[in-house]
C-alpha angles and dihedrals in degrees: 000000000000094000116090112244096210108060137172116263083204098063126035093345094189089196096039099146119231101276094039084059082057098051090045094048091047099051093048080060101045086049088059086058125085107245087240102068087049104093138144120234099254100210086042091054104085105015122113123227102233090179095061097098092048093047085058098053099058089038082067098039087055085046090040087048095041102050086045085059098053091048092049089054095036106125115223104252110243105231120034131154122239131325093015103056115148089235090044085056098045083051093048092048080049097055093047094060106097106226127190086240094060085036086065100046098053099053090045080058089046092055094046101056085044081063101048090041090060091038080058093046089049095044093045093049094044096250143330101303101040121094111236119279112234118250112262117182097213087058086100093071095049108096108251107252116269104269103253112261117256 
């Protein structure tokens, strides 16, 4: 082609990534000016910002504010496809609230696997008293005890 594959990063750079356009903007502009209006600030030159990390924090609490804000004030969208649906969310919102209702059932399940927990312990030692067998492998070939007549 008629274009030179080798070309000069201080001219036109055709990939010049976003900062290096800012340096390069910045110093066009630098360049306009006369050499003599172009002065640092003498007291400012070797002192150190000590509020710096302070400024930053609250710099991430405003943007932490701020993007909270926007979710909070984000509309569900009408019409969505699959998983994301705006009634599938709301459900979802729904299911995550912690009612007394699901509070009680969960603790009646809890205190039903508890039960059958202990029903498994019993059954496995034998009975209450008895210390736990301990597991053999060859135990399935045994023949299970007569049931006791009664």
């Amino acid at each position: 082609g008629a274009g030179e594959p080798n070309f000069d990063a201080f001219e036109a750079n055709p990939f010049e990534t976003r900062t290096q356009r800012r340096e390069a903007e910045v110093v066009a502009l630098l360049e306009k000016l006369p050499a003599e209006t172009i002065t640092l600030d003498p007291q400012q030159l070797g002192k150190v910002d000590r509020n710096q990390g302070e400024r930053q924090r609250e710099i991430q609490a405003a943007n932490a504010a701020r993007i909270a804000d926007i979710k909070a004030n984000r509309k569900a969208k009408r019409k969505t496809r699959g998983r994301s649906k705006a009634s599938r969310r709301a459900a979802k919102k729904e299911g995550n609230i912690i009612d007394e209702k699901r509070q009680r059932r969960k603790a009646q399940l809890e205190a039903q696997e508890q039960a059958k927990s202990k029903k498994r312990t019993n059954r496995a030692s034998g009975g209450a008293g008895a210390p736990p067998k301990p597991y053999d492998p060859l135990d399935r070939f045994v023949a299970p005890p007569a049931p006791a007549p009664g």
